[in-house]
N, C-alpha and C positions, 0 to 999 in steps of 0.2 A: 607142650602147650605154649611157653613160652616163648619157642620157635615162632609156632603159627602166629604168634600176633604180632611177632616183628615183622614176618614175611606180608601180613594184611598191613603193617602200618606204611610200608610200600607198594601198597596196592596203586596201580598206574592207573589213577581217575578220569585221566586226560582221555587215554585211548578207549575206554570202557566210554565215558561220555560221548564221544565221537562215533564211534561204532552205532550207539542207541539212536543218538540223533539222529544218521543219517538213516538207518532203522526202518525208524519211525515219519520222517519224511517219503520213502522210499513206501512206507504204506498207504500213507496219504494219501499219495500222487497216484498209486494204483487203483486206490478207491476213486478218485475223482476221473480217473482216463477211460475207466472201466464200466462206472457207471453208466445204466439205462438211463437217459433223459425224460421226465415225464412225458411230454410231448412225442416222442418219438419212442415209446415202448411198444407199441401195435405196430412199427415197422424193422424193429429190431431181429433176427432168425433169435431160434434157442442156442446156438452155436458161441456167441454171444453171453461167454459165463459172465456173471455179476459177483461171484466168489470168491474171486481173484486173491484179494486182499484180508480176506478172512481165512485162506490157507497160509496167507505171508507171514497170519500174526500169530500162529501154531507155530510155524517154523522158527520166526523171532523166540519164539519163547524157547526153543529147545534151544537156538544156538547161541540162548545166554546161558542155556543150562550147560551146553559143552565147556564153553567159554570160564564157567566157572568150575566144574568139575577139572578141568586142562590145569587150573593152579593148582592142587591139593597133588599134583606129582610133578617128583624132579624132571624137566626137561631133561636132563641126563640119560631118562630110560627112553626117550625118540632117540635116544644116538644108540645106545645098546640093540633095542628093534630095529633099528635102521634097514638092513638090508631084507630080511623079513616082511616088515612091511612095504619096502618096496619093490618086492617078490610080488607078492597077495597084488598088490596095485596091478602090476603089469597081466596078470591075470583075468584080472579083473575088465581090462582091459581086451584081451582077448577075447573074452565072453562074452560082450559088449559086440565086438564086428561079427562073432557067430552065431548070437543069439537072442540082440540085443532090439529092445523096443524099436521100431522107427515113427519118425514123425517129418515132416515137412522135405522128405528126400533125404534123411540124414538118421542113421545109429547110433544113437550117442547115449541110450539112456537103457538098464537092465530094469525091467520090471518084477514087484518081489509081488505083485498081487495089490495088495493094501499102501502101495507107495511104490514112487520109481525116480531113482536116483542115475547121478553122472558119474560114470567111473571117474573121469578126467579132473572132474573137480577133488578128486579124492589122490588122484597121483602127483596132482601139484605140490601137496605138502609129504606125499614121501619120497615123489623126487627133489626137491629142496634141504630135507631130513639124509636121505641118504648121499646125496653129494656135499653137502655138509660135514658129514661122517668122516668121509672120504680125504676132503680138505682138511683136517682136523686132523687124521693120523698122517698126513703126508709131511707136513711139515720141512718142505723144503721147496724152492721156487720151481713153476711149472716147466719142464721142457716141452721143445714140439711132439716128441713121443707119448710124453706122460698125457697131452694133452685131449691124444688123439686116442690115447686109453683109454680117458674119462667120458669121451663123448661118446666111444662105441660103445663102454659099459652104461651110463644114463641117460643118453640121448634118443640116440640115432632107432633104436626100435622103437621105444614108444613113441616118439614122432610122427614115426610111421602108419603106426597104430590112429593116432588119434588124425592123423592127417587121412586116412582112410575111411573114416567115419561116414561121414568128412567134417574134419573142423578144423578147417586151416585157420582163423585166430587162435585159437586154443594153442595149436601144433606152433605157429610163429610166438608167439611170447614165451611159451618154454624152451624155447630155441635162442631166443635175444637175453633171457629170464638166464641162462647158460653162460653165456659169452662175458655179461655183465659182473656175472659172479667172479669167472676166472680172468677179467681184466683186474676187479678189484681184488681179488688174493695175490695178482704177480704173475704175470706172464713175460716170459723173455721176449724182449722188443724186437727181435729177429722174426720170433713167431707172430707177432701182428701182425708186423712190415709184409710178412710173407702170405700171409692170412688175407689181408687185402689188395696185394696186388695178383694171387692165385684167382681170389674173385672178382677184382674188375677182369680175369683175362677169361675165362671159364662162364663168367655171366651169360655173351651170346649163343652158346650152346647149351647151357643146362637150363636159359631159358622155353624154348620147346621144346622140351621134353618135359617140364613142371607144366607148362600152358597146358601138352597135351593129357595131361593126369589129374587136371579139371574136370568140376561137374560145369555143367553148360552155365547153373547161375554164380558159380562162382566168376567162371567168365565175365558175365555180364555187370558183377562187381565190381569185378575191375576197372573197366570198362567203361562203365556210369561215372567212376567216380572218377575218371579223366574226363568226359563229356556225359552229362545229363540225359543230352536228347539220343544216348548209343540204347538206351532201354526205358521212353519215358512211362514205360505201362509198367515196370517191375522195379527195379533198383533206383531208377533215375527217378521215378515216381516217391519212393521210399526218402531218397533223400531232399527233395523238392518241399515235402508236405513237412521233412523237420526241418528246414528251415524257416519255412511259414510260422510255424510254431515257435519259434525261438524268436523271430524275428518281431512278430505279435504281440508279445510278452509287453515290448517294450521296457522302460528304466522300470515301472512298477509293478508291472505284469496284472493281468487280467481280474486276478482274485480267486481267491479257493471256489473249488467250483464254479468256476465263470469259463475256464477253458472249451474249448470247441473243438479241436483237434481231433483229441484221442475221443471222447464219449462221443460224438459224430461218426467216427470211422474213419475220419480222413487220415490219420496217421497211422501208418501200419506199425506192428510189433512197440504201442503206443505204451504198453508198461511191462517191457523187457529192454531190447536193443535198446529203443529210445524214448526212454522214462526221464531223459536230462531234456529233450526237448519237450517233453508232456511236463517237467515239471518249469521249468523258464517259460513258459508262455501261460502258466496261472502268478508265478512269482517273480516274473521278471528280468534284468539283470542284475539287480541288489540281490533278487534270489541266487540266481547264478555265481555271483561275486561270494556269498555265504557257503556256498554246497563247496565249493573248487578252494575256499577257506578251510575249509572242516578236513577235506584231504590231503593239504599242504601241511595241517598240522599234524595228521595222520603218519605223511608221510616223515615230516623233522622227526617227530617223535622217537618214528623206524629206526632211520638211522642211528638219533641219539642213542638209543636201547643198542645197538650194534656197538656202536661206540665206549659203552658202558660195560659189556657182556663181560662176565665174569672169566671165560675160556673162547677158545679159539672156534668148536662149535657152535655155540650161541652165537657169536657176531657173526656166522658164515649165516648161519639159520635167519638171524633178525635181518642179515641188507637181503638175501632170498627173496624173505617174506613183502621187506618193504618196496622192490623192485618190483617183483610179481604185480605185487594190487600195485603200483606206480604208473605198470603199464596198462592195465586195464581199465584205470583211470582217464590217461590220456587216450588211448585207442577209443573207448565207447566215448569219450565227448568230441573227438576228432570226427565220428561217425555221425553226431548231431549235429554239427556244422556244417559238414561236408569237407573236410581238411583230411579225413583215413576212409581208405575204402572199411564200406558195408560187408565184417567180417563177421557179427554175429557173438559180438564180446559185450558179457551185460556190463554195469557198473555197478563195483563191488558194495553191499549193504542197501543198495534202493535199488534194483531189479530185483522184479519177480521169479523166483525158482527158489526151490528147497536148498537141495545141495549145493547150490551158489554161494548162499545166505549163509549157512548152519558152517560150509567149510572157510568161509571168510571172518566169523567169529572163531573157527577154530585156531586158525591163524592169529588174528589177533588177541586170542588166551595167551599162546606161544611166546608171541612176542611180550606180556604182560609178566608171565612166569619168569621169563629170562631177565627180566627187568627191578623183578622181586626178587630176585636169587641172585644180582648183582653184587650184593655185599659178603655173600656165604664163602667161605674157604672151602676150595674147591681139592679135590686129595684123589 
C-alpha cells in the first residue's frame, strides 16, 4: 500500500491535464462543426449525424479509464508480452484486408457488431513495445545487418499491411516512427551515409513503381497538394475550404459556435482530418497558439520521461511514444494549412474516432507509468 502512494505521489499531472484538455476541446469543436444550424435543419440529409460528439465523450471516458487502469501495472509486463502482442497485432491486421469493414474506398476497420475499431491503431503501440524489447536486449550499437534484421522483422510486413488498406499516412509515420528510433539508439554513421545516398540513387525508379500502387485519390493527393487547381472538386477543394477556415478565425477567431465552415458543409472531414482548422476559425490564432502549446508540452514532457526512464526499455518506449503522436501532430496540422499532403492522419486527443482516442490515452498512461516507476530499483 505504501508503494501505491509513492507511485500516485508521482502521478504526472502535467500529461493527464494535457491529454483532458485537448480532450475536451476536441469535443467541443466536434459538437460545434457538426451541429445542425437551426436555419438550415430542413435542408440538411439524415446522413448528416449530429451524434458525433456524444460518441467521442463515451470513448473519452473509457480512454481515461485505460489510461488509469495502464498505472496499476509494471510497464515491465508490455516488455515480457512484447512479441505476443505483437504477434495478435499483425494478425489482426491480416483480418482487417481479408475481412475487414470498408468505408470511403479503404479497409481499415474490423467490425465486432456493437463497435468497430482500427487494427492500425492498436499495432502502433505494440510495434513500439516490441522494438523497444528488442532494443533493450540488444544492447550494443546498431550494424548494417542488425539493422536490416530489425526492419524485416518490425517493419517491412506490416507496412505493407497497412499500406494495403490503404493508408499510406499511417504506413509513412511508422516507417519515419522506425528510422527515428534507431538514429536515436546508435546507428553506425557508415550506415546513414549509405542509407541516403542508396536513396537519393534508387528514388527515380522505385518512384513508379510506389506511383503505380496508388489508389487514384491518393494520387490526386498528392497532386493537389503541389497544385490546388490538379483536383479543385476533391482534394484541392479539401484543402482550399481549410484554409478558408483557418484563415477566418483571424487573431480572435469567430467565437464558439459562430463557425461556418464545418456546420455549413463547406469543409469536408470538418471533425476528423481537419478539426485543427474547424477549431481556429471559431478560436482563432491565440486559439491556435494554445492547442500547438498544449502539444509542445506534450511533447517536452515525452522526452523528459525518456530522459528519466528508469531502464533502457522505458526510454526506447517513451521517445517511441513521443515521436509517434509528434508526428501526427505536425502531419495533420501541416494538412490544415496546406504545408503536408492530405493523408488522412487525425490529430491525436481532438479528432473524432474511437480507437484513435482510447489508443492515444493508452499511450500516454505508458508514458505516465514509466515516469512513476522512475524512481523504483529496477532487478
Amino acid at each position: 500500500m505504501s508503494k501505491l502512494f509513492e507511485r500516485l505521489a508521482h502521478f504526472d499531472w502535467l500529461i493527464f491535464s494535457i491529454c483532458v484538455i485537448l480532450s475536451l476541446l476536441g469535443i467541443f469543436t466536434i459538437y460545434s462543426a457538426t451541429r445542425i444550424p437551426d436555419y438550415q435543419g430542413a435542408l440538411i440529409s439524415e446522413s448528416f449525424r449530429p451524434d458525433f460528439y456524444e460518441r467521442q465523450i463515451i470513448w473519452f471516458v473509457a480512454g481515461i479509464t485505460i489510461f488509469f487502469g495502464i498505472l496499476f501495472i509494471d510497464y515491465q509486463w508490455f516488455k515480457r508480452l512484447a512479441y505476443l502482442l505483437y504477434v495478435i497485432s499483425i494478425i489482426l491486421l491480416l483480418l482487417t484486408i481479408i475481412a475487414g469493414k470498408k468505408s470511403m474506398g479503404a479497409s481499415r476497420w474490423i467490425n465486432l457488431g456493437f463497435f468497430s475499431f482500427q487494427p492500425t491503431d492498436i499495432f502502433k503501440i505494440t510495434f513500439l513495445i516490441a522494438l523497444s524489447s528488442y532494443l533493450h536486449d540488444l544492447k550494443a550499437r546498431l550494424t548494417a545487418s542488425q539493422i536490416l534484421k530489425v526492419f524485416l522483422l518490425f517493419v517491412l510486413f506490416p507496412v505493407l499491411l497497412i499500406f494495403k488498406q490503404p493508408d499510406l499516412g499511417s504506413a509513412a509515420i511508422i516507417f519515419i516512427t522506425f528510422f527515428c528510433i534507431i538514429l536515436i539508439y546508435g546507428a553506425e554513421s557508415r550506415f546513414i551515409k549509405l542509407t541516403i545516398i542508396i536513396g537519393l540513387i534508387s528514388l527515380p525508379f522505385l518512384w513508379p513503381v510506389f506511383w503505380e500502387n496508388l489508389k487514384d485519390y491518393q494520387r490526386n493527393r498528392i497532386q493537389a497538394f503541389l497544385s490546388e487547381e490538379v483536383d479543385p472538386a476533391g482534394i484541392g477543394y479539401h484543402i482550399k475550404q481549410s484554409k478558408i477556415a483557418v484563415g477566418s478565425g483571424g487573431f480572435f477567431g469567430k467565437g464558439f459556435l459562430k463557425g461556418t465552415q464545418g456546420p455549413l458543409r463547406f469543409l469536408p472531414e470538418r471533425h476528423t482530418d481537419f478539426i485543427f482548422a474547424s477549431f481556429t476559425e471559431e478560436w482563432g490564432f491565440l486559439g491556435a497558439v494554445a492547442v500547438l502549446s498544449l502539444y509542445i508540452l506534450f511533447l517536452l514532457r515525452g522526452f523528459d520521461t525518456a530522459q528519466r526512464a528508469r531502464d533502457d526499455f522505458g526510454r526506447y518506449l517513451s521517445l517511441g511514444i513521443t515521436v509517434l503522436l509528434g508526428l501526427y501532430v505536425f502531419i495533420n496540422i501541416g494538412m490544415a494549412l496546406g504545408l503536408t499532403p492530405v493523408v488522412g492522419i487525425p490529430l491525436p486527443f481532438m479528432s473524432y474516432g474511437g480507437s484513435a482516442l482510447v489508443t492515444n490515452f493508452a499511450m500516454a498512461g505508458i508514458l505516465t507509468n514509466i515516469r512513476m516507476r522512475r524512481f523504483e530499483i529496477f532487478y
